[in-house]
C-alpha positions as CSV (number, residue, x, y, z in Angstrom):
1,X,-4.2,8.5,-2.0
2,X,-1.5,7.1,-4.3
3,X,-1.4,3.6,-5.8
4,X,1.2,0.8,-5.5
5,X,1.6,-2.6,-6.2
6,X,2.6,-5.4,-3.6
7,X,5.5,-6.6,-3.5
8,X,5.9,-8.5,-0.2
9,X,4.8,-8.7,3.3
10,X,6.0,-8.3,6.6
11,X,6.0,-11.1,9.5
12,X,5.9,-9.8,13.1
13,X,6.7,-12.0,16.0
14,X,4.5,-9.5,18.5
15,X,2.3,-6.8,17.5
16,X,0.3,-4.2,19.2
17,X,-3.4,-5.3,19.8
18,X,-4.6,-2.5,17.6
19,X,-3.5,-4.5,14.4
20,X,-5.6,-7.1,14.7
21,X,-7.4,-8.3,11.7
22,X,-4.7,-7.5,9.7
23,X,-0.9,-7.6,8.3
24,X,1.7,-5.7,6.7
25,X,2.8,-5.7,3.1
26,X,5.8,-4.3,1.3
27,X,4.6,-1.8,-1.2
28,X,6.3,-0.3,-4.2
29,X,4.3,3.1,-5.3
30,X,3.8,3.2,-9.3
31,X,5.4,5.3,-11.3
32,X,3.9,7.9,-14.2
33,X,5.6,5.4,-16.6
34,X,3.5,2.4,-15.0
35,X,0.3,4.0,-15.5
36,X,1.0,4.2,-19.2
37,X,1.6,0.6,-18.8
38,X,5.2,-0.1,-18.3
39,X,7.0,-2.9,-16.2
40,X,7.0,-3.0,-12.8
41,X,11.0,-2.4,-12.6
42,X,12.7,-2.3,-9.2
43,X,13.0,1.5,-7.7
44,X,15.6,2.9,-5.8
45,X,16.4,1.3,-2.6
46,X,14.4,3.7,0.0
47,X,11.0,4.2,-1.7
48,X,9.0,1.2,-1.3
49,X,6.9,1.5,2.2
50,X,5.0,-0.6,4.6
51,X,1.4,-0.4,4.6
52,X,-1.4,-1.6,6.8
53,X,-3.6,-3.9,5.2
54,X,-6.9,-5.3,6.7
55,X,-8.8,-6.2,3.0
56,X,-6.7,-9.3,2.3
57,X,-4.4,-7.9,-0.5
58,X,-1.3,-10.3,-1.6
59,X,1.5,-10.2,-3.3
60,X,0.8,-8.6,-7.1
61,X,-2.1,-6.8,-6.0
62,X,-3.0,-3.0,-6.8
63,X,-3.7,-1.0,-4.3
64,X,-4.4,2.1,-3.3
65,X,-2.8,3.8,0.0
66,X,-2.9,6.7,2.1
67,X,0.0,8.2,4.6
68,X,0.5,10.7,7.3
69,X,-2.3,11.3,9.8
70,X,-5.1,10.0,7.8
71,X,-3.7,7.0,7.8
72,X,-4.9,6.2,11.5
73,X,-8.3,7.4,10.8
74,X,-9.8,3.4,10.4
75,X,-8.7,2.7,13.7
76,X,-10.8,3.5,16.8
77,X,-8.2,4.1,19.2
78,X,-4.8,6.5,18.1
79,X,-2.8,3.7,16.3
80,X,0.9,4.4,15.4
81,X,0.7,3.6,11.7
82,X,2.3,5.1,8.7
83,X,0.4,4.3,5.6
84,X,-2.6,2.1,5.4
85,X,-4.5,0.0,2.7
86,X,-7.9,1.8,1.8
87,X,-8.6,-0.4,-1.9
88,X,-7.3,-2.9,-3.7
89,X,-7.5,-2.1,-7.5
90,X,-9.2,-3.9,-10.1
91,X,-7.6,-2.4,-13.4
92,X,-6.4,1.0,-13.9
93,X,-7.1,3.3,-17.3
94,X,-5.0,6.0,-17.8
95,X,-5.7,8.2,-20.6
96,X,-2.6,11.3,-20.2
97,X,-3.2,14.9,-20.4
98,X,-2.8,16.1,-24.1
């Protein structure tokens, strides 16, 4: 699982039956420097994702995602999904490795 933080979501005009219940959003995965606590700064174009996200998150949320094949595992029929929303984060506390 990896954490990001919302940046956006995604309107369809048609989806797959499968989805129903939820949306997309447009996540941007945190950093090692965001855990300490810095700014959400852009990244590089490329590395924020779309997620699956039936909790309700919004834009400025936490959240915590996972990809690849265990990604579909929620869903009760085989689902073509890429990443999908299994928390939404409170607070984080990072205390690095010494």
């Amino acid at each position: 699982m990896r954490l990001g933080y919302v940046i956006g979501r995604v309107t369809l005009s048609k989806q797959d039956p499968a989805y129903k219940g939820g949306r997309f959003l447009l996540v941007q995965p945190l950093s090692k420097e965001q855990f300490k606590g810095a700014a959400m700064a852009p990244l590089a174009k490329g590395s924020s994702l779309v997620i699956y996200d039936n909790l309700g998150a919004g834009v400025g949320h936490i959240v915590g995602f996972t990809e690849g094949s265990e990604a579909a595992v929620p869903f009760e029929q085989p689902t073509p999904v890429d990443a999908y929303n299994a928390t939404i984060v409170d607070r984080i506390f990072y205390t690095p490795p010494v």
